[in-house]
C-alpha positions, 0 to 999 in steps of 0.5 A: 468469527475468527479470520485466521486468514488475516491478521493486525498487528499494533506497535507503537514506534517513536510515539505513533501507532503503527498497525501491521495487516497481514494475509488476506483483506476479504469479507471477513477482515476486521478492523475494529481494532484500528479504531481505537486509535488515536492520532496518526494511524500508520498503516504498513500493507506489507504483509497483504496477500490479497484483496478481493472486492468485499475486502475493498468494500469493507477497508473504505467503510473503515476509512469513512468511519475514522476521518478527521485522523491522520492516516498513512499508508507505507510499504504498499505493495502492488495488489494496494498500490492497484487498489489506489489507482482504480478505487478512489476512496481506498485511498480516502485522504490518507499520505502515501509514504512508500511503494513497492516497485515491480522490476522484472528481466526479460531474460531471466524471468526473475521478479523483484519488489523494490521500495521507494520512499515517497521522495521518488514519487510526487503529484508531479512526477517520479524519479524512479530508476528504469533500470535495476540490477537483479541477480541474474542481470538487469531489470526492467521496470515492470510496466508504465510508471505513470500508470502505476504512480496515478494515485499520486494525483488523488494525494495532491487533490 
């Protein structure tokens, strides 16, 4: 069955594999193709629309079935970073190298993901601005930081 609704694509970048998902993680999501990598596999999380608890199951299944690699998570936006913080094995052992941050104005109601890099969060802390400047004023980040950052903890684990 073709998932239409979900889609990888693979690049290769300075040597490594980078694998691109895109749209919706669910029951029928596939990632057979991602197996056949060898070496450090990059995932970008991007492009993910959402997940539901099928498309949990079947990403940690995955991650099971190709330990003793390399994996690193980039680009994560919420819906994933969500998913590393309530399902331990979602993250299995792979490095997290940068987050989407929600920020948002009270005023305005304006939203806006910003991307941070793994140097503003570590096992030990964050140094992430409180404050944004946004298109109508400023913003606030949305919700409580160490909330949002405890996946960290399971990377230093």
């Amino acid at each position: 069955m073709i998932n239409d609704r979900f889609k990888i694509d693979i690049a290769t970048e300075g040597g490594v594999q980078k694998v691109f998902l895109r749209g919706n993680i669910d029951e029928d999501a596939d990632f057979e193709s991602i197996k056949k990598i060898t070496g450090t596999i990059v995932i970008n999380f991007k492009d993910v629309k959402s997940i539901n608890s099928c498309g949990i199951r079947t990403w940690v299944n995955f991650l099971k079935e190709i330990t003793g690699r390399q994996v690193v998570y980039e680009e994560c936006p919420p819906i994933i970073v969500r998913q590393m913080n309530m399902v331990p094995s979602f993250l299995g052992t792979a490095k997290v190298t940068s987050v989407y941050v929600p920020y948002v104005s009270d005023e305005t109601d304006e939203e806006k993901l910003v991307l941070f890099g793994a140097d503003k969060f570590t096992a030990a802390g964050f140094t992430l601005p409180d404050t944004i400047n946004g298109d109508d004023g400023e913003m606030e980040l949305d919700g409580n930081p160490q909330q949002y950052f405890a996946f960290t903890k399971k990377m230093a684990a």
